[in-house]
N, C-alpha and C positions, 0 to 999 in steps of 0.2 A: 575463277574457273572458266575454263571453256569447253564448251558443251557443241560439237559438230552434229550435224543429221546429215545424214549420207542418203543421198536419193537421187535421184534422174528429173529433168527435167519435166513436167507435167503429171507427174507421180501423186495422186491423190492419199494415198494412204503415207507417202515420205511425209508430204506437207500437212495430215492429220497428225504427224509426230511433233512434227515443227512446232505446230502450234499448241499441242499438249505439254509439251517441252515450257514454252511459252506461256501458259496459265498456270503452270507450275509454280516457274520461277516467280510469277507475279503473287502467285496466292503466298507463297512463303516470304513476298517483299526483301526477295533478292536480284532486282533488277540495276543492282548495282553492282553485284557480286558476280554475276554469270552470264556470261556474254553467248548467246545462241549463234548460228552460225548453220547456214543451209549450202555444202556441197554437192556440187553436180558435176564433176570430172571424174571419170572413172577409171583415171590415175591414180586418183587420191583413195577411190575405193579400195582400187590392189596393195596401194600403200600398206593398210591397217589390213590387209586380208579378206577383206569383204568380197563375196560374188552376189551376194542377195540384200536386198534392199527392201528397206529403208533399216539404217545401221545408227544407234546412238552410240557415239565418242565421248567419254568425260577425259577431259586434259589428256586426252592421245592415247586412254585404254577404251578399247570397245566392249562395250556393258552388252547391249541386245544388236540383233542382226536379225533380219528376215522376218522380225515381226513388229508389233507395237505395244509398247511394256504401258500395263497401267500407267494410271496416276501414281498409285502407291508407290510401284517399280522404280517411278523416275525422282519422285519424291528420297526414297532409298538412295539413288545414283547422287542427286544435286544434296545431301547432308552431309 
């Protein structure tokens, strides 16, 4: 699975996704299965529809947008 965070450069709350995203996958010891991935083009936002940020992407559907989804949330999303 790939798992994009869609954010802007210097984005403190993208990059608190990043890395929620990130102790996720590791608490579930699927750091072999899900590859994380930090986008900052805002090409690639318009791509998927995105205007607000920070956006999680599972394999190219956007799950949450404009906020930051629990643990549980993301947990839900990477199962």
């Amino acid at each position: 699975m790939k798992v994009e965070i869609l954010g802007s450069e210097g984005c403190a709350t993208c990059e608190q996704v990043k890395q929620n995203v990130q102790s996720v996958v590791e608490e579930m010891g699927k750091e072999d299965e899900i590859e994380v991935v930090k986008v900052t083009d805002p090409s690639e936002f318009a791509s998927y529809g995105v205007m607000s940020t920070p956006a999680l992407v599972a394999d190219g559907e956007v799950k949450y947008k404009g906020t930051v989804p629990s643990d549980e949330e993301i947990k839900e999303v990477l199962s």
